[in-house]
FIDO-554266 format. One record per residue (C-alpha): residue in one letter; x, y, z; chain; residue number from 1. Coordinates in Angstrom, 2 decimals. Each point is the difference from the previous one (the first is absolute). Example, Ala and Ser with C-alpha at 12.3 -4.5 7.8 and 13.67 -1.06 7.14 Angstrom:
+------+---------+---------+---------+------+-----+
: code :      xx :      yy :      zz : unit : pos :
+------+---------+---------+---------+------+-----+
:    a :   12.30 :   -4.50 :    7.80 :    A :   1 :
:    s :    1.37 :    3.44 :   -0.66 :    A :   2 :
+------+---------+---------+---------+------+-----+
***
This chain:
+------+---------+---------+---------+------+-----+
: code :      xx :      yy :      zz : unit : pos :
+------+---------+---------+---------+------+-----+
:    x :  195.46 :  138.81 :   57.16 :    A :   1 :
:    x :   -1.25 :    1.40 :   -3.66 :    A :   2 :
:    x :   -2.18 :   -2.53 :   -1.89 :    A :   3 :
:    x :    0.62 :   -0.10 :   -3.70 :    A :   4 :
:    x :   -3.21 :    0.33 :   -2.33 :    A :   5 :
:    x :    0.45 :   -3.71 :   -1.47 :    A :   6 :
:    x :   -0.04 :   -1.48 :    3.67 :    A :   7 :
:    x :   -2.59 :    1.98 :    1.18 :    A :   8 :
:    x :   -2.33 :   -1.33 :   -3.00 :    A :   9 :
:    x :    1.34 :   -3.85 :    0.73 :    A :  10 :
:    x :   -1.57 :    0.72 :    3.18 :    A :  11 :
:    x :   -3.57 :    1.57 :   -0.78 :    A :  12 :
:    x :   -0.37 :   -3.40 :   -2.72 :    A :  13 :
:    x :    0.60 :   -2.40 :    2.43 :    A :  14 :
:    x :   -3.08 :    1.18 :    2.77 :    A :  15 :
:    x :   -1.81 :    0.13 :   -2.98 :    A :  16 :
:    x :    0.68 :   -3.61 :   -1.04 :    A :  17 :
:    x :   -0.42 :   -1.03 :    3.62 :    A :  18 :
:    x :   -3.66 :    1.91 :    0.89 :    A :  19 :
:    x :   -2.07 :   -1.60 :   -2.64 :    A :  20 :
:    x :    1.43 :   -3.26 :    1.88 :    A :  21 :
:    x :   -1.10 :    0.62 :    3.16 :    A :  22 :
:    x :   -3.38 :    1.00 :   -1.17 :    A :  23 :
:    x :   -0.62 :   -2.83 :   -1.26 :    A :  24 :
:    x :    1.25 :   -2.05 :    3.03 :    A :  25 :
:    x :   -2.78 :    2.07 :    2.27 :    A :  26 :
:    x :   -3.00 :   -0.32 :   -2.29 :    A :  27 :
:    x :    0.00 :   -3.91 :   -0.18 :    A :  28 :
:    x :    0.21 :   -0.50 :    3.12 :    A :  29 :
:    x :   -2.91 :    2.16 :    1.05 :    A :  30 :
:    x :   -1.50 :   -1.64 :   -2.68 :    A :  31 :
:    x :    0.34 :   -3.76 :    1.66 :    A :  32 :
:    x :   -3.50 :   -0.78 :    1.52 :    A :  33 :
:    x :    0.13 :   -3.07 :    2.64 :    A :  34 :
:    x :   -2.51 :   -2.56 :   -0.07 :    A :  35 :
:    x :   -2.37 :   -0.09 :    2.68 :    A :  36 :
:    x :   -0.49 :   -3.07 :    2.53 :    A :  37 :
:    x :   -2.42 :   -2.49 :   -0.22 :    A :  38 :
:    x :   -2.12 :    0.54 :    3.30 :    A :  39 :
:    x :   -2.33 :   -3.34 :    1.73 :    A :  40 :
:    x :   -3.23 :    1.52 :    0.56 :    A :  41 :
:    x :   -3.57 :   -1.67 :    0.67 :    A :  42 :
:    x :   -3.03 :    0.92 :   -2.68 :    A :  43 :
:    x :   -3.33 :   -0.33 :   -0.02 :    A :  44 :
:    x :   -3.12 :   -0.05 :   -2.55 :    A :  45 :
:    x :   -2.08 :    2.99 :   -0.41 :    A :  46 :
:    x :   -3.15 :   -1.79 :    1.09 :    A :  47 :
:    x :   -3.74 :    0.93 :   -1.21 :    A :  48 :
:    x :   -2.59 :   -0.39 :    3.31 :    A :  49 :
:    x :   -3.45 :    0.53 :    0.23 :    A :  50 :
:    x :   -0.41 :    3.02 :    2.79 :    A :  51 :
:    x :   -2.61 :    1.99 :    1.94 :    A :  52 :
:    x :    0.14 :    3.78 :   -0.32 :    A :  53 :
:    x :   -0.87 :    1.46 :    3.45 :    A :  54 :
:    x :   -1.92 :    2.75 :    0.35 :    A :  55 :
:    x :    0.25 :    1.84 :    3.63 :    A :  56 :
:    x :   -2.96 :    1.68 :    1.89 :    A :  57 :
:    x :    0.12 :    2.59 :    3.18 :    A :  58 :
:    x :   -2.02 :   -0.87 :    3.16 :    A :  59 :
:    x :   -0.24 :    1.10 :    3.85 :    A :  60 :
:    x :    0.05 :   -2.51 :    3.04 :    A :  61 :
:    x :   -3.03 :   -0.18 :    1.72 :    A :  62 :
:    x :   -1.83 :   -1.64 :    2.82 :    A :  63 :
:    x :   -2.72 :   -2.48 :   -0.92 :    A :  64 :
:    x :   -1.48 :    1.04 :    2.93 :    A :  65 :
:    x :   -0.79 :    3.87 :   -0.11 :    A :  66 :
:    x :   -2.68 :    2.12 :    1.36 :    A :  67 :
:    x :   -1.01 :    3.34 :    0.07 :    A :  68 :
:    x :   -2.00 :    1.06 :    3.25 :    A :  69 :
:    x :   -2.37 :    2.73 :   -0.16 :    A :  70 :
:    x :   -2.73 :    0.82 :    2.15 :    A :  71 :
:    x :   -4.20 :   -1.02 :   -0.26 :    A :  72 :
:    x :   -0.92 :    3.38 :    1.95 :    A :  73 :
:    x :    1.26 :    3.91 :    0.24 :    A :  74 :
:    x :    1.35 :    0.55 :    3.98 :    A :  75 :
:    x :    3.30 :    1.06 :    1.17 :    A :  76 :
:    x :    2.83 :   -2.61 :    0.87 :    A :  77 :
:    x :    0.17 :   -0.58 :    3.45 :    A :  78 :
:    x :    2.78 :   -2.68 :    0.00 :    A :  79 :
:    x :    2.65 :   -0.86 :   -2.47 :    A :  80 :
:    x :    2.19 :   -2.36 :    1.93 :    A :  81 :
:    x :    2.43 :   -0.27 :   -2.97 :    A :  82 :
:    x :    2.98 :    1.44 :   -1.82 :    A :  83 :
:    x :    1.32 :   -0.76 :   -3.02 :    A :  84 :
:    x :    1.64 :   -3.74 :   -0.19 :    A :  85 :
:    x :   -1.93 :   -1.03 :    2.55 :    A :  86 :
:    x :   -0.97 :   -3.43 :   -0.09 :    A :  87 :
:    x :   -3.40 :   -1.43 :    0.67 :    A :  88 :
:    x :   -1.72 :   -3.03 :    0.42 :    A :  89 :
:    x :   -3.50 :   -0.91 :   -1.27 :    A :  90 :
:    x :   -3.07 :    1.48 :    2.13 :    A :  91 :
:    x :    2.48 :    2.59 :    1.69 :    A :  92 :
:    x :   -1.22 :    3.42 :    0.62 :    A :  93 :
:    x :    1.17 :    2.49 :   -2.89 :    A :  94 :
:    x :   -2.53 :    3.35 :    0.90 :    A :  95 :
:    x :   -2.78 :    1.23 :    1.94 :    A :  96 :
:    x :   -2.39 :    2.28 :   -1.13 :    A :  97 :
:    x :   -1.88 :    2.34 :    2.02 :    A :  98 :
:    x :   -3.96 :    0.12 :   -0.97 :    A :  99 :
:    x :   -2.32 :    1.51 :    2.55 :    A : 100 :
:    x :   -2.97 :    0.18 :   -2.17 :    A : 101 :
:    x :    0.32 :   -4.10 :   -0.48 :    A : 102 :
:    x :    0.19 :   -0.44 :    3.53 :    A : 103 :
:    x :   -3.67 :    2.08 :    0.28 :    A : 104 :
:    x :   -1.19 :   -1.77 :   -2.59 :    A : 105 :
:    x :    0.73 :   -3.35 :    1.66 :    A : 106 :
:    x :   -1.27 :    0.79 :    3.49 :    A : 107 :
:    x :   -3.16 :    1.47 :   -1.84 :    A : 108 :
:    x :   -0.10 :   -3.20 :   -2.03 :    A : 109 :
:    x :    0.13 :   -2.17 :    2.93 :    A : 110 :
:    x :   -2.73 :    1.90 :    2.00 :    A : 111 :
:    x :   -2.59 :   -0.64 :   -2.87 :    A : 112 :
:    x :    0.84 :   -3.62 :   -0.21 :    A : 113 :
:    x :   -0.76 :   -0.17 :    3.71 :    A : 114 :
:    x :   -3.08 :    1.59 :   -0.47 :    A : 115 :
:    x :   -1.33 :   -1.87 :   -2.27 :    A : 116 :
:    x :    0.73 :   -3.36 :    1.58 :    A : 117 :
:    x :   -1.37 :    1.73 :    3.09 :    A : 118 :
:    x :   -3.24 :    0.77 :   -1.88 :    A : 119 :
:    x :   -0.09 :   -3.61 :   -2.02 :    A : 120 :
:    x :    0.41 :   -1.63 :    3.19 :    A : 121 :
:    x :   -3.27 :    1.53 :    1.41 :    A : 122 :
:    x :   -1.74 :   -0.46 :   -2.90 :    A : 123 :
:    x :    0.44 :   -3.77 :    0.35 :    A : 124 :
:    x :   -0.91 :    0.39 :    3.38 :    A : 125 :
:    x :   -3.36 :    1.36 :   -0.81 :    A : 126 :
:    x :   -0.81 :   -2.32 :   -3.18 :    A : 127 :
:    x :    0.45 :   -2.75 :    2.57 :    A : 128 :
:    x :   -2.90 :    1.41 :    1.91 :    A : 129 :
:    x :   -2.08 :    0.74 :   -3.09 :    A : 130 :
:    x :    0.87 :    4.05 :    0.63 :    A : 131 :
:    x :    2.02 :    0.62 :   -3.45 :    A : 132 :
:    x :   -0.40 :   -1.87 :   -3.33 :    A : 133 :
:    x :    2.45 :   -2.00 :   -2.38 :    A : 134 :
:    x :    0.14 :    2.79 :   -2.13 :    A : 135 :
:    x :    1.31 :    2.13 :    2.28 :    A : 136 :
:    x :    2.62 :   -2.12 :    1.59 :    A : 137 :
:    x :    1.49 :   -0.82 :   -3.75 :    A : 138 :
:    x :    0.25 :    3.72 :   -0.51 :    A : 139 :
:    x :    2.16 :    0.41 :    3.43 :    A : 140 :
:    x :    2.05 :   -2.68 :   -1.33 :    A : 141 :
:    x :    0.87 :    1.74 :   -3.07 :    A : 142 :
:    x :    0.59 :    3.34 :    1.92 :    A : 143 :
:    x :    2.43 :   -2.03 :    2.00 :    A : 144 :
:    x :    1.81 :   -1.33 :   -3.04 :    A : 145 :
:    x :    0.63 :    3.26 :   -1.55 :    A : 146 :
:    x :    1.35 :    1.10 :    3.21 :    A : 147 :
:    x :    2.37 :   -2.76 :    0.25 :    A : 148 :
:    x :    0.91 :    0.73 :   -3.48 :    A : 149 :
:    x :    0.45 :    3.60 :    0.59 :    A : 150 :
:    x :    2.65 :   -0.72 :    3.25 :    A : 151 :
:    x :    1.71 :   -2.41 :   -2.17 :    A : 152 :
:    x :    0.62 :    2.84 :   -2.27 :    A : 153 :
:    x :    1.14 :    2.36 :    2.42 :    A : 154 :
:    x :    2.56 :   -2.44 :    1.77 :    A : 155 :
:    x :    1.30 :   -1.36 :   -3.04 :    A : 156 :
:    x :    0.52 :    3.69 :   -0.94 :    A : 157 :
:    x :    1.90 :    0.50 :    3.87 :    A : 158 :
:    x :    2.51 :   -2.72 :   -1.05 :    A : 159 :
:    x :    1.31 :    1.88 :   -2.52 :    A : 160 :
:    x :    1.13 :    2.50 :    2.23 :    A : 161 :
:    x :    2.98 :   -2.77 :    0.94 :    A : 162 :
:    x :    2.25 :   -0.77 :   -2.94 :    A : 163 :
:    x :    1.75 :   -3.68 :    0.28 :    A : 164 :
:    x :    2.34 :   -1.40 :   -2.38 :    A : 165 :
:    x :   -1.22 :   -2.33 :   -2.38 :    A : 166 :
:    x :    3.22 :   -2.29 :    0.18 :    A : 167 :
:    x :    3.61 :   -0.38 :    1.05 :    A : 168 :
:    x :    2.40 :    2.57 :   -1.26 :    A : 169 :
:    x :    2.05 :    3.57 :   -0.05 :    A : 170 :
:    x :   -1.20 :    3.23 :   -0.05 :    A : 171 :
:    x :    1.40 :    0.99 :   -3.44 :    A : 172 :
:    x :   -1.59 :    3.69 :   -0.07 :    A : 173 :
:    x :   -1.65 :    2.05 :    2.51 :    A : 174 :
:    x :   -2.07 :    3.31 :   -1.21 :    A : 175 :
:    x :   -1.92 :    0.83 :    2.97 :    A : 176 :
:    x :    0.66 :    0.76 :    3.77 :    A : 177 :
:    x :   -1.48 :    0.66 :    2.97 :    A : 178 :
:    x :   -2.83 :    2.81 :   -0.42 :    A : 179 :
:    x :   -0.24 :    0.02 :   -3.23 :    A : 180 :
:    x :   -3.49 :   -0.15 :   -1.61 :    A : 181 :
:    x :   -1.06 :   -3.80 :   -1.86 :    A : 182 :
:    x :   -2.53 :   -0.01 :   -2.77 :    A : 183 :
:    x :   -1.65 :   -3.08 :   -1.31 :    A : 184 :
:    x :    2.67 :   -1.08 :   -3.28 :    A : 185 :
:    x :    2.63 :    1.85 :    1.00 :    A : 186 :
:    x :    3.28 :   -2.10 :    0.45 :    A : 187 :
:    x :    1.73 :   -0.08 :    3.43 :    A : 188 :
:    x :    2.61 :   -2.75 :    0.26 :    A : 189 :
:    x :    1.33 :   -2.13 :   -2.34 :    A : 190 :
:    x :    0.72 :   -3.71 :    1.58 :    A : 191 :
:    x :    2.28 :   -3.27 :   -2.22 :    A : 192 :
:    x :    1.27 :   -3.31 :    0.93 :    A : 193 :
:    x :    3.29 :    0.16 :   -1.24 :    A : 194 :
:    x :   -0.27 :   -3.89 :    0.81 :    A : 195 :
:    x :   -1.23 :   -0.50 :   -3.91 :    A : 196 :
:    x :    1.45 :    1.82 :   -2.47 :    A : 197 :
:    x :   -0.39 :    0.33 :   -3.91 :    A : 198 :
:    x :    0.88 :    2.06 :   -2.98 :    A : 199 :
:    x :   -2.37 :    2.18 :   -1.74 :    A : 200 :
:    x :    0.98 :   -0.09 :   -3.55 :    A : 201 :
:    x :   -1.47 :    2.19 :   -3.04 :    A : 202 :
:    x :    0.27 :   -2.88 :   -2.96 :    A : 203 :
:    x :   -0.49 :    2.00 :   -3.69 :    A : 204 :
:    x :   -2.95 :   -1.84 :   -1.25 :    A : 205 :
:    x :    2.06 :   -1.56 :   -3.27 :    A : 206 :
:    x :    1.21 :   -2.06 :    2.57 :    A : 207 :
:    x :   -2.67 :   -0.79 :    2.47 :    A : 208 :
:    x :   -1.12 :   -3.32 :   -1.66 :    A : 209 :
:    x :    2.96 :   -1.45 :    0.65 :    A : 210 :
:    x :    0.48 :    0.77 :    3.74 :    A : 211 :
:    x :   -2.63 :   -2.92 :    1.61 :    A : 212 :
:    x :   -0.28 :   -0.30 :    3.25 :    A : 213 :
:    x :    2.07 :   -2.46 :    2.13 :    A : 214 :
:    x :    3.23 :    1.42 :   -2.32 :    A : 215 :
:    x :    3.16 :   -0.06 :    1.99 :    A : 216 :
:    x :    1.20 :    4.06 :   -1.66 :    A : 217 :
:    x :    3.69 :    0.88 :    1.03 :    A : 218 :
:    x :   -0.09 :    3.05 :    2.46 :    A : 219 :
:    x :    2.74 :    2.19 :    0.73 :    A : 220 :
:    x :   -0.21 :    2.33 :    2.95 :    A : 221 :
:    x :    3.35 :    2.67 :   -0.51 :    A : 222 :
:    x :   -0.52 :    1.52 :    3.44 :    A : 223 :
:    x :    0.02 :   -3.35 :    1.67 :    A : 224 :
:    x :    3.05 :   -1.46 :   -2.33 :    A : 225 :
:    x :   -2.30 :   -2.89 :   -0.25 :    A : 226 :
:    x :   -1.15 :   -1.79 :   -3.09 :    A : 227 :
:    x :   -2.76 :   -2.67 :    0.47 :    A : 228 :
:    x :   -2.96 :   -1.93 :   -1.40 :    A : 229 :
:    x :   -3.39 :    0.84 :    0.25 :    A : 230 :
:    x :   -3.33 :   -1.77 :   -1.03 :    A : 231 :
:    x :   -2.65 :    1.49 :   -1.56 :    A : 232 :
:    x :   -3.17 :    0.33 :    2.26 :    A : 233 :
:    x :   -2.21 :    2.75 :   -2.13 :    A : 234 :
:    x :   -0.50 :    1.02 :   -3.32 :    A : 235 :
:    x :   -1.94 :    2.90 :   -0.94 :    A : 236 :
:    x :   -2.69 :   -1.12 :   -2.87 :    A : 237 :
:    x :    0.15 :    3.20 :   -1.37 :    A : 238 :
:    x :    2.26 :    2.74 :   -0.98 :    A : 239 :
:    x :   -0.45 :    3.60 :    0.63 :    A : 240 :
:    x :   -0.72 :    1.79 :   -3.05 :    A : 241 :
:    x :    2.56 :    3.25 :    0.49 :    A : 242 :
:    x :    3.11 :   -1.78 :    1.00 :    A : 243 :
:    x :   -0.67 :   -3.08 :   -1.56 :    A : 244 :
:    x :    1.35 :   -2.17 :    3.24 :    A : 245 :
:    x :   -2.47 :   -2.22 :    1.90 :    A : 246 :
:    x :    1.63 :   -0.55 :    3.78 :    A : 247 :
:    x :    1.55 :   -3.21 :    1.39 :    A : 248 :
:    x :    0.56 :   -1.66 :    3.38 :    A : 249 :
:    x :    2.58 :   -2.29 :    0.67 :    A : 250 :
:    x :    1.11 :   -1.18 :    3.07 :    A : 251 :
:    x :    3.06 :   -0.12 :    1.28 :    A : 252 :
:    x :    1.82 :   -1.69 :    3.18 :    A : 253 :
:    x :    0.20 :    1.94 :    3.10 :    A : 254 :
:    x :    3.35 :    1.29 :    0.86 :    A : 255 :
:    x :    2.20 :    2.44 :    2.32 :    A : 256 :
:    x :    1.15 :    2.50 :   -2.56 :    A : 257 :
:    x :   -3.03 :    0.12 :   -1.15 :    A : 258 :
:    x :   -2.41 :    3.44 :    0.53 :    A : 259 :
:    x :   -3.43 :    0.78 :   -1.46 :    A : 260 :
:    x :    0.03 :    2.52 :   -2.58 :    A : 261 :
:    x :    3.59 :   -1.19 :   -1.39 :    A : 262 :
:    x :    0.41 :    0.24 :   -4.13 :    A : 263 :
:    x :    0.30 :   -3.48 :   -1.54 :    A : 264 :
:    x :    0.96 :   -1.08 :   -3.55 :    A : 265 :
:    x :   -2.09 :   -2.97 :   -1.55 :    A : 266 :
:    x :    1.56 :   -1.94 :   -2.66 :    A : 267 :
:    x :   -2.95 :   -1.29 :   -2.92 :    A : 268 :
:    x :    1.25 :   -2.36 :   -2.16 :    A : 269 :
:    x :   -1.41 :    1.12 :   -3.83 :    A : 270 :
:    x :    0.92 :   -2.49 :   -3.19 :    A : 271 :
:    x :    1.65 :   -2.34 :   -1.59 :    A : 272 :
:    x :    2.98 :    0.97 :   -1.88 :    A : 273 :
:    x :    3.07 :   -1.53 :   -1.49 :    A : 274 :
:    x :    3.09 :    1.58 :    0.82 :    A : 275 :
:    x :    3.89 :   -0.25 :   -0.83 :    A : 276 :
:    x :    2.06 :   -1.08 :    4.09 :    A : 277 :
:    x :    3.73 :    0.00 :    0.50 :    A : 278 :
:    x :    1.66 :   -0.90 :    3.60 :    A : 279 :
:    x :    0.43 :    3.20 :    1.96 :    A : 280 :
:    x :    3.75 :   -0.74 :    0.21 :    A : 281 :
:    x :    0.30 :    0.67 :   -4.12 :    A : 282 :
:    x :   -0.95 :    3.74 :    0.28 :    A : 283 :
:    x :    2.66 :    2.19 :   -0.02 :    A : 284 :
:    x :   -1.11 :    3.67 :    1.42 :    A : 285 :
:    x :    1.93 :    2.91 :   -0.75 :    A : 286 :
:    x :   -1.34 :    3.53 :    0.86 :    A : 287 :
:    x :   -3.37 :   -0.30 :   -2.00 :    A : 288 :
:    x :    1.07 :   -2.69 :   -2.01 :    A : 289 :
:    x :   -0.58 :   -3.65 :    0.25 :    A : 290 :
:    x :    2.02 :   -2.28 :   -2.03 :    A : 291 :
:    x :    0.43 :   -3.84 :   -0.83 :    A : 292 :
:    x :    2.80 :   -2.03 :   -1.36 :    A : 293 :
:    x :   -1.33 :   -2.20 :   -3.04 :    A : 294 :
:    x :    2.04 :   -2.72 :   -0.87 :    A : 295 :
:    x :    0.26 :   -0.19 :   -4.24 :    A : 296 :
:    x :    2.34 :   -3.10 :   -1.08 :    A : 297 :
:    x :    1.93 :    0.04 :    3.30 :    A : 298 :
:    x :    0.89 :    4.09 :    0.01 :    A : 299 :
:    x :   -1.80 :    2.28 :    2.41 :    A : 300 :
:    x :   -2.05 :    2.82 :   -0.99 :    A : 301 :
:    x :   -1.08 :    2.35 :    2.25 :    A : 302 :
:    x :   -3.18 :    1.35 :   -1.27 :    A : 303 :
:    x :   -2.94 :    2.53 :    1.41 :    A : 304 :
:    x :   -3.04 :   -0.81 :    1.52 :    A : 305 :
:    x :   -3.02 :    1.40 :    1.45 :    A : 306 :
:    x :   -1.31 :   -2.25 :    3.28 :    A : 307 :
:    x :   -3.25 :   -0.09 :    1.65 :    A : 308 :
:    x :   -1.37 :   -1.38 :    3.46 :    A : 309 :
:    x :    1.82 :   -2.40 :    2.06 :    A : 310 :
:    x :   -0.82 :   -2.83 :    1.78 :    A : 311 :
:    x :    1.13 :   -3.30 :    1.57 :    A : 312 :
:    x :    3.73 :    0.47 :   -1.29 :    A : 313 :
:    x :   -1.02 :    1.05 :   -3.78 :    A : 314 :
:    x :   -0.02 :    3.00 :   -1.80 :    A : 315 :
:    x :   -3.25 :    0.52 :   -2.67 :    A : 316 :
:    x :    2.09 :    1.08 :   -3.17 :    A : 317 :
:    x :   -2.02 :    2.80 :   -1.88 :    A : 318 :
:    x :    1.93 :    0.44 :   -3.16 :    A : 319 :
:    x :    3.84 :   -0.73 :   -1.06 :    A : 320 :
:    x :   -0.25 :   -4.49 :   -0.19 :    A : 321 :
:    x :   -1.54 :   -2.02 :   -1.60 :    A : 322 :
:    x :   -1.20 :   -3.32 :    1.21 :    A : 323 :
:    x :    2.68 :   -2.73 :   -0.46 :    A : 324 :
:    x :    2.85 :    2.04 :    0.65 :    A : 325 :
:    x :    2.74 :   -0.67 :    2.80 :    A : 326 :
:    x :    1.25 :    2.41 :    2.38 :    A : 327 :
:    x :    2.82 :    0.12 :    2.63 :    A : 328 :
:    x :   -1.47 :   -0.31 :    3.35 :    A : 329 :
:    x :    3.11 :   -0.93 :    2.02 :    A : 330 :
:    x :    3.13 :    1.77 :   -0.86 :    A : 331 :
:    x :   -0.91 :    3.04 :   -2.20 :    A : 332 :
:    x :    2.15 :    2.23 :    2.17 :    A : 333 :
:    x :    2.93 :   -1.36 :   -1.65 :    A : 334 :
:    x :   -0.90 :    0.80 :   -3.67 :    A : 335 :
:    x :    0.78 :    2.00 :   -2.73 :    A : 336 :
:    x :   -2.08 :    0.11 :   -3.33 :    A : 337 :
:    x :    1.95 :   -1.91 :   -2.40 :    A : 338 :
:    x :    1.36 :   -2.38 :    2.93 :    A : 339 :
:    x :   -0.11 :   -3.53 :   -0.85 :    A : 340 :
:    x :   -1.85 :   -2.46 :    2.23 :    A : 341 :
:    x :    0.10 :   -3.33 :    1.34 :    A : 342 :
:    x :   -3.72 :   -1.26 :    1.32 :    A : 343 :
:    x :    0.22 :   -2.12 :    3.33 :    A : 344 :
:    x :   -3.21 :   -1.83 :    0.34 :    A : 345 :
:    x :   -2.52 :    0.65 :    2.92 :    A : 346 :
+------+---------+---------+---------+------+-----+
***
């Protein structure tokens, strides 16, 4: 079929006419925005509250109870019925220590103090029948104390050679065995009732006037999972110059997670401040960000915020509100900004 010129430009005129039409058609409705839907939500006021900053403090689990046995004379251990862990009960034997010179000592001790009883004795004897003189019988008797005194000395000296323990509890270190050679000072066992436990706590000294003691502290114990309250039963009244910490015993309860020498966070409370709260359920984390919904005239607005500690349902509001404002705390997951609201009452 051959298309004449005239119909062939009839043709081309009328898409033109009809494009612009279309065009038009598509733009409004892309154009056409719906309204959003009113949403029932719950709100709350931004509330102002008086709270404590916290300031937290490191400390170790120890026994109340804790001794470090040494020895009063040099010999070489003889017996060391005990291993590590071992537990003990008060007057048990811990260590015998040989002394052979102390056993001389005491047998040559004992000799002179029965020699000069022996010799007092007959010097009585004779004063009775007018053969010695008062004089002489008062010096015997002081020869005869000074013996006594001396064998004291000695035997006193001979019980050191047996090592006891000074209450009930576990061997918690052990640095000497069998043969090896004791000297006066040196430390040989380390004993603790684990029965009575406390924290040792290093409290900066800005803050050691207000820790008094009978305080109940909050104690936190990560490798026990256990958090707890303690009551202050020391306070240092001084602190130590270089680290500027004065130490800090509180005591804790007894329980069966717990293990001497375990680390232990100690909550101090610090000051007074006034701070902005919201309900926990009006914070809106995403990523890094944590966001509110304010309500403004019935629309929400979802605005930034920067939060701080939380506690007993609340979140401390750093910056971002102001006090007075409402918030969404039930039914923000809903929202758009811009959406219109309808406030149920709590």
């Amino acid at each position: 079929m051959k298309w004449s010129a005239l119909t062939v430009g009839a043709i081309l005129l009328g898409g033109i006419a009809i494009l612009p039409g279309c065009k038009g058609q598509e733009e409004h409705t892309k154009g056409e925005v719906l309204p959003l839907p009113s949403v029932t939500v719950a709100a709350e006021e931004v509330r102002e509250e008086i709270a404590r900053s916290r300031v937290e403090v490191v400390g170790t689990v120890e026994a109340v109870q804790r001794a470090s046995i040494s020895a009063r004379i040099s010999g070489q251990i003889v017996e060391l019925p005990l291993v590590l862990g071992s537990e003990v009960e008060s007057g048990d034997l811990l260590m015998k220590i040989s002394a052979g010179e102390i056993s001389a000592k005491v047998l040559q001790a004992e000799a002179q103090l029965a020699q000069a009883r022996r010799n007092l004795a007959r010097e009585k004897k004779l004063q009775k029948e007018g053969a010695s003189t008062r004089e002489t019988v008062k010096s015997l008797e002081d020869v005869t104390l000074i013996a006594e005194a001396a064998y004291k000395e000695v035997k006193t000296m001979l019980d050191y050679t047996t090592i006891t323990a000074p209450f009930a509890g576990t061997i918690t270190r052990k640095m000497a065995n069998v043969g090896d050679l004791a000297s006066p000072g040196m430390s040989l066992l380390e004993i603790e009732n684990g029965d009575d436990l406390q924290i040792l706590a290093q409290v900066p000294e800005a803050l050691l006037l207000k820790v008094s003691i009978g305080d109940s502290l909050p104690v936190h114990i990560p490798a026990a999972a256990l958090t707890l309250v303690g009551e202050v039963a020391q306070v240092a009244p001084a602190a130590d110059p270089l680290s500027r910490t004065a130490p800090v015993k509180i005591k804790i309860p007894v329980g069966p997670d717990l293990r001497v020498g375990q680390f232990a966070r100690v909550t101090l409370e610090n000051t007074d401040e006034m701070t902005l709260v919201v309900p926990e359920s009006a914070v809106i984390t995403k990523g890094q960000m944590d966001l509110v919904f304010v309500v403004e005239e019935n629309i929400a607005r979802l605005r930034l915020i920067r939060t701080g500690a939380v506690y007993d349902g609340d979140v401390e509001i750093l910056s971002g509100l102001d006090p007075g404002e409402f918030v969404v705390v039930r039914g923000a997951d809903r929202l758009q900004d811009g959406q219109p609201l309808t406030i149920e009452k709590l």
